[in-house]
Steps between C-alpha positions, in 0.01 A plus 500: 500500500145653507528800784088507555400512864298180436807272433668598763331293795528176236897539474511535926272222476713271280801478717729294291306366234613600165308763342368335195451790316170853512195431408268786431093344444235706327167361541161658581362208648644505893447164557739380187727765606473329865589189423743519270687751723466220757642200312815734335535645816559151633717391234760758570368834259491838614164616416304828427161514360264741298132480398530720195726635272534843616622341849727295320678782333539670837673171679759474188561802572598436878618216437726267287319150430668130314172427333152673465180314554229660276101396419417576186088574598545775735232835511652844393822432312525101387822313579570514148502888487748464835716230340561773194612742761693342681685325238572886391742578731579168697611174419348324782386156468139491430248231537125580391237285707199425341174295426545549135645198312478606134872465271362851431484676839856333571679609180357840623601505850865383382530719220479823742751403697383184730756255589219261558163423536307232771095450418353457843418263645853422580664340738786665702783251410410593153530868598819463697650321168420773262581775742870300535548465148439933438742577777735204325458703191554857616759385745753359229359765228564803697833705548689773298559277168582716225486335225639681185464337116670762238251751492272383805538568811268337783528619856320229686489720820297795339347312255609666271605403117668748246567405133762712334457760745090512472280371795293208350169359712513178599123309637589314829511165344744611224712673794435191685632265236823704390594495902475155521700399166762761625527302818650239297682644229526261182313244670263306295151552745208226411206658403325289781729677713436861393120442506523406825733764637331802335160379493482250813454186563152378354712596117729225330363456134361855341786522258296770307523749803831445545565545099280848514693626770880423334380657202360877630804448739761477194324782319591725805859427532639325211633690208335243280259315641470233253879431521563539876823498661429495841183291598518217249239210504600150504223303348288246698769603796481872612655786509837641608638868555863517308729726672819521337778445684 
């Protein structure tokens, strides 16, 4: 539970509500930061704010936060530069805010460690949904799973994987989607599923991104990666994690 002196008169404040979860907001406009504080306030969030990176860094650490609001357009360091760092040493939900729409500024934003992404102007439902779904996701995904194949080992804790003895780098996404197949051990997952899971909710068809990410994944940690015998594809189905029994 975040310990910053801000939070504090919110929890007194609450009485018996339940706490829906930490928010932490980073924003350089005050006025977005205003009301948005406001309506999650309202809905039952804890909430600290920040107008710029550096600020942000110093709250996380104060604090511990469910889910991190970030804008992507901010001046000094840009949200994506504070997503990276994060995402270096925390595995804190993270949704980027922004006016950008492209596919190419979200595939960005999600490939440095976003859990999602929200293109302003958006409305708060909308907000409250995704921010729901990331603490769904991190909720069920977190805990001391180790999962161990043969030769690889993956503490889901540190984040840490070992093959044969030999620390192996993982990107977020490909830590993201070995987590979430280990969840449910030799369990067919639809790819619809998995897009959505790892890369949020506004993902359902891009089989190619899905297909890139199996493949660099299997080159890490299978002995032969065009034979696999742990992550094995099902064809127009998904994927599934075999753990032997």
């Amino acid at each position: 539970m975040p310990n910053a002196a801000s939070l504090a008169g919110q929890r007194a404040s609450m009485g018996t509500n339940i706490r829906r979860g930490a928010i932490l907001l980073v924003d350089d406009h005050p006025q977005i930061r205003r009301v948005l504080r406001t309506a999650l306030i309202a809905k039952g969030y804890e909430v600290d704010d920040a107008c710029n990176g550096e600020e942000a860094f110093e709250k996380l650490r104060e604090a511990k936060y469910d889910v991190v609001l970030l804008d992507i357009n901010m001046p000094g360091m840009p949200g994506t530069e504070v997503c990276r760092a994060i995402r270096s040493t925390s595995d804190v939900g993270i949704i980027m805010l922004t006016v950008r729409s492209s596919e190419m500024d979200k595939v960005m934003a999600l490939d440095l460690g976003a859990n999602d992404y929200v293109t302003k102007p958006f409305s708060t439902p909308e907000l409250f949904a995704r921010i729901r779904a990331v603490q769904r996701r991190n909720g069920v995904e977190k805990g001391d799973l180790l999962l161990t194949l043969g030769g690889v080992e993956a503490d889901f804790q540190s984040r840490r994987v070992t093959v044969c003895g030999e620390r192996v780098h993982l990107t977020p996404k490909e830590f993201e989607f070995l987590q979430y197949l280990a969840n449910r051990p030799n369990k067919i997952v639809p790819h619809r599923e998995l897009l959505r899971a790892i890369w949020g909710p506004d993902y359902g068809d891009e089989l190619e991104v899905l297909r890139t990410l199996v493949k660099q994944l299997r080159k890490k940690i299978e002995q032969q990666p065009a034979n696999p015998q742990y992550l094995l594809t099902h064809p127009w189905v998904g994927y599934q994690l075999r753990v032997p029994d």
